[in-house]
N, CA, C and O atoms as a GROMACS GRO file, in nm:
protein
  256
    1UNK      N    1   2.564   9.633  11.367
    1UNK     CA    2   2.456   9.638  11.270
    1UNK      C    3   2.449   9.507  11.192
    1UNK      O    4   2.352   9.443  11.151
    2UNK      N    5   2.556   9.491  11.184
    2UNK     CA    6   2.560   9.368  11.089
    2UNK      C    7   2.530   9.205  11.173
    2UNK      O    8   2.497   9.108  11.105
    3UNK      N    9   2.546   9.195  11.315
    3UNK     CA   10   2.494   9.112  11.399
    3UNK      C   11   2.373   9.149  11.401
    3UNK      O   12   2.320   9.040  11.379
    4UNK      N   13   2.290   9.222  11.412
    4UNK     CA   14   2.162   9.235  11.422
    4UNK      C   15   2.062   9.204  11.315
    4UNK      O   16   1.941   9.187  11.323
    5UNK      N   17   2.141   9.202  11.216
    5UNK     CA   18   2.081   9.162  11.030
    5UNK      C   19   2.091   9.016  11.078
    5UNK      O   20   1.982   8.963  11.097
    6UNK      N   21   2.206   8.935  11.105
    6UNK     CA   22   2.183   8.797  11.109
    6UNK      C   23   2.083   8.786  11.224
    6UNK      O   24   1.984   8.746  11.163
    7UNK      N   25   2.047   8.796  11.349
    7UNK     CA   26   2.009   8.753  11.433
    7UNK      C   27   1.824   8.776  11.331
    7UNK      O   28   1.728   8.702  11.311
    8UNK      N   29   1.847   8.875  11.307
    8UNK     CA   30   1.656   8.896  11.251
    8UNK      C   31   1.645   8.818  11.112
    8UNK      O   32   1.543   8.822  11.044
    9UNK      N   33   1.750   8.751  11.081
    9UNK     CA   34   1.754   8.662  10.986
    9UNK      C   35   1.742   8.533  11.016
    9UNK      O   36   1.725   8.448  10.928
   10UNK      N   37   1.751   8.500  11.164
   10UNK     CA   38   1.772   8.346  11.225
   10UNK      C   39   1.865   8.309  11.241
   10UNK      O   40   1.867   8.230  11.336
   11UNK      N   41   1.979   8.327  11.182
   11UNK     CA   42   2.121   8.291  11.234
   11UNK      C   43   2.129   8.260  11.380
   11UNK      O   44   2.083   8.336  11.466
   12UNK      N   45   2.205   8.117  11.415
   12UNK     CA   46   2.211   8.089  11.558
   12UNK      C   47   2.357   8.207  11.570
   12UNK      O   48   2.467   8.213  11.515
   13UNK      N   49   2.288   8.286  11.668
   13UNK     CA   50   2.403   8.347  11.718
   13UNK      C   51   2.506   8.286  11.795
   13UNK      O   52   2.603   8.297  11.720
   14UNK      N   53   2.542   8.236  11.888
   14UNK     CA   54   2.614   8.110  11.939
   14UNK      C   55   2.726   8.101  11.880
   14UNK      O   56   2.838   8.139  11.914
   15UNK      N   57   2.664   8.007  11.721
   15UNK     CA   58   2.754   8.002  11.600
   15UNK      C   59   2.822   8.092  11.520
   15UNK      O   60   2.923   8.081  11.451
   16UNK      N   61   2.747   8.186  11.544
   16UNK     CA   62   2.820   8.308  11.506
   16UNK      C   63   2.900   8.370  11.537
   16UNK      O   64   2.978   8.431  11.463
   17UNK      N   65   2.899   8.369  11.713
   17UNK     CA   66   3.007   8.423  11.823
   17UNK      C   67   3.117   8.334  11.832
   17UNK      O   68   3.232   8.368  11.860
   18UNK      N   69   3.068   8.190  11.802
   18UNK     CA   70   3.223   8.128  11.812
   18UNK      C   71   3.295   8.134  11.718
   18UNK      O   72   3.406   8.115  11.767
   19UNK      N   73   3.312   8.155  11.551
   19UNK     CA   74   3.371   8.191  11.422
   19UNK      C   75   3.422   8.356  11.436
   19UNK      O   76   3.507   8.394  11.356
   20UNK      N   77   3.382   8.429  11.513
   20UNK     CA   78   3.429   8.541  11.546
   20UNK      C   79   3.553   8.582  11.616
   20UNK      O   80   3.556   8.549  11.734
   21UNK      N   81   3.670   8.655  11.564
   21UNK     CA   82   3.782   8.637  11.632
   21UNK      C   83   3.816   8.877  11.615
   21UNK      O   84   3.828   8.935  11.508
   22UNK      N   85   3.820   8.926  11.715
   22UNK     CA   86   3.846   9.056  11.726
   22UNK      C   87   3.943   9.070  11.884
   22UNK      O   88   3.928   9.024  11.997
   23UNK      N   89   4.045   9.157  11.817
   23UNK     CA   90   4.076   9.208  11.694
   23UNK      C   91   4.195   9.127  11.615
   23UNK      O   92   4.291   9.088  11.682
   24UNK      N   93   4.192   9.113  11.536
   24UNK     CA   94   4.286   9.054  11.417
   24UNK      C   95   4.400   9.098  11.404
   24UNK      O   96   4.444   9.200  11.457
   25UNK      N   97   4.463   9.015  11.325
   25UNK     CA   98   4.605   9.041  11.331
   25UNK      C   99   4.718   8.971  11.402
   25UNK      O  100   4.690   8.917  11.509
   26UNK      N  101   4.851   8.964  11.353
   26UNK     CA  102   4.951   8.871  11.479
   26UNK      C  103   4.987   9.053  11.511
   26UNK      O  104   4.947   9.164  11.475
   27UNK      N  105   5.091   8.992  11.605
   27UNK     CA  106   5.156   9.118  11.717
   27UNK      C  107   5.302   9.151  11.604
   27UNK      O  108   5.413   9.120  11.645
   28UNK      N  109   5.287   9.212  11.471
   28UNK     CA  110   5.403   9.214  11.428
   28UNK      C  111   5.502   9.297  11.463
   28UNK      O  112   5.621   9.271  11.479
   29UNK      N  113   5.397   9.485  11.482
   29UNK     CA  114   5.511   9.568  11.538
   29UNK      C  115   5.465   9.670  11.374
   29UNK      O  116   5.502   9.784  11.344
   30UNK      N  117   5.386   9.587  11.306
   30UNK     CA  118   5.360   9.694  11.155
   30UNK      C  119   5.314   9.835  11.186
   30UNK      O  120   5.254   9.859  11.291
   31UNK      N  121   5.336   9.914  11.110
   31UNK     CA  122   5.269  10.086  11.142
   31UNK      C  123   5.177  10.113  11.028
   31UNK      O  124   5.073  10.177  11.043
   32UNK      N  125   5.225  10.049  10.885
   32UNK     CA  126   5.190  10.077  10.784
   32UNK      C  127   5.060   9.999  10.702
   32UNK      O  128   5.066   9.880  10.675
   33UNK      N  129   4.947  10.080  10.670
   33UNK     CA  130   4.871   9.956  10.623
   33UNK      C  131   4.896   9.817  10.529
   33UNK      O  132   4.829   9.716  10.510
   34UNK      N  133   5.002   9.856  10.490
   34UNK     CA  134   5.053   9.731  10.407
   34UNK      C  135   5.066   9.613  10.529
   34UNK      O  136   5.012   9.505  10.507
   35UNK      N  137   5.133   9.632  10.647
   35UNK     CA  138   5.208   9.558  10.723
   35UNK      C  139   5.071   9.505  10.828
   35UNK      O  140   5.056   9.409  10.903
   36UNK      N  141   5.011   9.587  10.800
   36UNK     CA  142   4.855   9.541  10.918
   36UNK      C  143   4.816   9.396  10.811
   36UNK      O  144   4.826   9.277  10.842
   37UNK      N  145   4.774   9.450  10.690
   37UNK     CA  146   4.717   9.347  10.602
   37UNK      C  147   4.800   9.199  10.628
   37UNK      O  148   4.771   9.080  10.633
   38UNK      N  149   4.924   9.286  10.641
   38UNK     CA  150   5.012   9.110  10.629
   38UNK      C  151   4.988   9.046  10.743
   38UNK      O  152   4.966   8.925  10.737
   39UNK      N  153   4.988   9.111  10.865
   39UNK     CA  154   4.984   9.050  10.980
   39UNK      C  155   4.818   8.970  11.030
   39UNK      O  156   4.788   8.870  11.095
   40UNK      N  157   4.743   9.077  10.960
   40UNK     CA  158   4.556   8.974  10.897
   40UNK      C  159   4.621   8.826  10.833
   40UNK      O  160   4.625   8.724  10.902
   41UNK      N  161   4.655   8.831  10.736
   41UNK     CA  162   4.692   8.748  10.653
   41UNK      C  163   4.718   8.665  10.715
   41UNK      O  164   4.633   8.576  10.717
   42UNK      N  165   4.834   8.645  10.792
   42UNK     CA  166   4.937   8.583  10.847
   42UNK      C  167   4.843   8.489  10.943
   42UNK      O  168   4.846   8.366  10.943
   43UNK      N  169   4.749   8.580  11.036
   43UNK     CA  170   4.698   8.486  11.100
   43UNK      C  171   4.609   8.459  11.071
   43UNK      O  172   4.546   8.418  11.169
   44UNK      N  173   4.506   8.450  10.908
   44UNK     CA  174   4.422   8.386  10.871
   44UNK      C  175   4.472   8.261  10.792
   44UNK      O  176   4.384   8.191  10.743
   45UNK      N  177   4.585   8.227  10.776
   45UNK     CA  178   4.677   8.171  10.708
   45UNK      C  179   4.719   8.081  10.843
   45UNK      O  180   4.776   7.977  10.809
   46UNK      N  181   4.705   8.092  10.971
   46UNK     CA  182   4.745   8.014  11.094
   46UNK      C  183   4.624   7.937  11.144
   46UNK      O  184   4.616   7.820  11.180
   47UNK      N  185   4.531   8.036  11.135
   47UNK     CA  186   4.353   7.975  11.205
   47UNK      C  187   4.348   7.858  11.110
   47UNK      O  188   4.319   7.742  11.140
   48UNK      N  189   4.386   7.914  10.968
   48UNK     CA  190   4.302   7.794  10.852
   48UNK      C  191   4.412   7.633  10.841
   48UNK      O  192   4.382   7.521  10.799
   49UNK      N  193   4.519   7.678  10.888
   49UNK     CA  194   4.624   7.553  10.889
   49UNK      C  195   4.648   7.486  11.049
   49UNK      O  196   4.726   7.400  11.092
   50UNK      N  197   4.560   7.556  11.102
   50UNK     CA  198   4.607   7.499  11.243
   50UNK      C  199   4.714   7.511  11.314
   50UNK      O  200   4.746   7.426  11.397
   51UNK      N  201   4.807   7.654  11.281
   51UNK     CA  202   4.936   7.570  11.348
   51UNK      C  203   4.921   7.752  11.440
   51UNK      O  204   4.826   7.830  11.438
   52UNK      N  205   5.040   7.764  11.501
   52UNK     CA  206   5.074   7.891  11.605
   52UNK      C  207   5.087   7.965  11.572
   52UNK      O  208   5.026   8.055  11.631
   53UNK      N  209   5.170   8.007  11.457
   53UNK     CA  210   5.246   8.149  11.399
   53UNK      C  211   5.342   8.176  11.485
   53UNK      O  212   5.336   8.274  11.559
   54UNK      N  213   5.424   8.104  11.484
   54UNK     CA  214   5.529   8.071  11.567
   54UNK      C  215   5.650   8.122  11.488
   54UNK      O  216   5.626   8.120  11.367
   55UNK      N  217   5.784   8.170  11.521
   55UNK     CA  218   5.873   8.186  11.474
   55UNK      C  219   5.951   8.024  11.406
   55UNK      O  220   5.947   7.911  11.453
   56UNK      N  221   6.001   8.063  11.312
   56UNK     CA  222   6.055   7.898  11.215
   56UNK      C  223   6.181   7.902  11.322
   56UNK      O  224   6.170   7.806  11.399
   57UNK      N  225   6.282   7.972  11.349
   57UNK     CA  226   6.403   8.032  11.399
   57UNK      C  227   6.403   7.909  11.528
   57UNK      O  228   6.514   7.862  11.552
   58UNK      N  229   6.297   7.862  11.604
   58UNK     CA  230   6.336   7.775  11.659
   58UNK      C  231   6.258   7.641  11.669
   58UNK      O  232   6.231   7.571  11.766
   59UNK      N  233   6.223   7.627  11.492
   59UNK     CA  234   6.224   7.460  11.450
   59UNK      C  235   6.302   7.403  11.397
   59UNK      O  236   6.348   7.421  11.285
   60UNK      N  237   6.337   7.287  11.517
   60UNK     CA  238   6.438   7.179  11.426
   60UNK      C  239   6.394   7.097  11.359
   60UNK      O  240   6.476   7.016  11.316
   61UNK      N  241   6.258   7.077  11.320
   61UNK     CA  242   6.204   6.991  11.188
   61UNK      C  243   6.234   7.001  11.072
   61UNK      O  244   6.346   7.052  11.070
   62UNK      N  245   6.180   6.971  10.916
   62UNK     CA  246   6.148   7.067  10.836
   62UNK      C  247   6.070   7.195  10.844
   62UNK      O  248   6.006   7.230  10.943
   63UNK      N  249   6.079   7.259  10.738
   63UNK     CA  250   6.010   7.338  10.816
   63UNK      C  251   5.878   7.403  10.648
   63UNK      O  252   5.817   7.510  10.640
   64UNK      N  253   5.879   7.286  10.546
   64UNK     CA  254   5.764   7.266  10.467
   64UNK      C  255   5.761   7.124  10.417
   64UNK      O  256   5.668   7.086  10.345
   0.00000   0.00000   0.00000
């Protein structure tokens, strides 16, 4: 419904489909809605920094 509001609004759909990411979330293993949110988080917190969401456990860099 809510794709169909933008498209009759003009929105290039295209652009719209590529900013689109389903379904969300990393693979944490959470059950609890608390633990879903974190795992949203987590990887909106990865998309926006660019990096993997990778375990730290095997970087030998710094690691901030």
């Amino acid at each position: 419904e809510r794709l169909l509001r933008l498209a009759e609004a003009g929105a290039d759909m295209n652009a719209v489909a590529s900013r689109l990411h389903a379904p969300i979330g990393l693979d944490l293993g959470g059950r609890t809605p608390e633990e879903t949110a974190i795992s949203i988080c987590a990887e909106i917190i990865a998309a926006r920094t660019g990096r993997p969401a990778a375990s730290l456990s095997g970087t030998d860099g710094p690691i901030h």
